[in-house]
C-alpha positions, -999 to 999 in steps of 0.1 A, spaced: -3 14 -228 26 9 -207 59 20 -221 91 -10 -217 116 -1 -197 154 2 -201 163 -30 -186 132 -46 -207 144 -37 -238 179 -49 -233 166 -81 -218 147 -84 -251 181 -78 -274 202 -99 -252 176 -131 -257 174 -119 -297 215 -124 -296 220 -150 -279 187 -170 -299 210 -157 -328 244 -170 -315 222 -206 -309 212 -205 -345 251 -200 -356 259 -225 -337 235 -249 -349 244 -244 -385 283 -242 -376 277 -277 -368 256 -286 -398 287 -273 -424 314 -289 -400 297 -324 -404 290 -315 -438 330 -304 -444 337 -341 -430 314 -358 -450 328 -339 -484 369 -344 -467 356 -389 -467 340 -384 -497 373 -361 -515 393 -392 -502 379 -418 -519 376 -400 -550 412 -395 -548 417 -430 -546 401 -442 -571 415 -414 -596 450 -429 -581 439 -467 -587 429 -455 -623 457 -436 -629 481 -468 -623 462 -491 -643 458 -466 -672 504 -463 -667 501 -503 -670 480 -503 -697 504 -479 -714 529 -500 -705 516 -534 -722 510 -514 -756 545 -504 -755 555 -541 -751 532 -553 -777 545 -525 -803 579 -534 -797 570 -575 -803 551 -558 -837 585 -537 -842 611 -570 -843 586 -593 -863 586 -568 -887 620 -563 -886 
């Protein structure tokens, strides 16, 4: 059996680290486009939550209209 040599065995961990710096890569770019995809869909929650948010303020305003038409029939 023939022992590796020096340059062998570092030609061997060079092609492990760079195999391993392909994988990072690869999933650096599966959680980017998944970061985008959660950023879009962040955005459109925060619409809607906005839309909500104005209707519910308009809603609260028509109650306080009809309580005060209540208020002065009362009256």
């Amino acid at each position: 059996m023939q022992e590796k040599t020096s340059l062998e065995l570092l030609s061997a961990k060079v092609s492990e680290i760079l195999q391993q710096v392909y994988n990072l890569k690869e999933e650096n770019e599966v959680l980017r486009n998944e970061v985008v995809t959660l950023k879009a869909e962040r955005e459109i929650k925060d619409q809607e939550i906005e839309k909500l948010t104005s209707l519910n303020a308009e809603k609260d305003q028509e109650i306080e209209e009809i309580v005060a038409k209540i208020e002065s029939i009362l009256d």
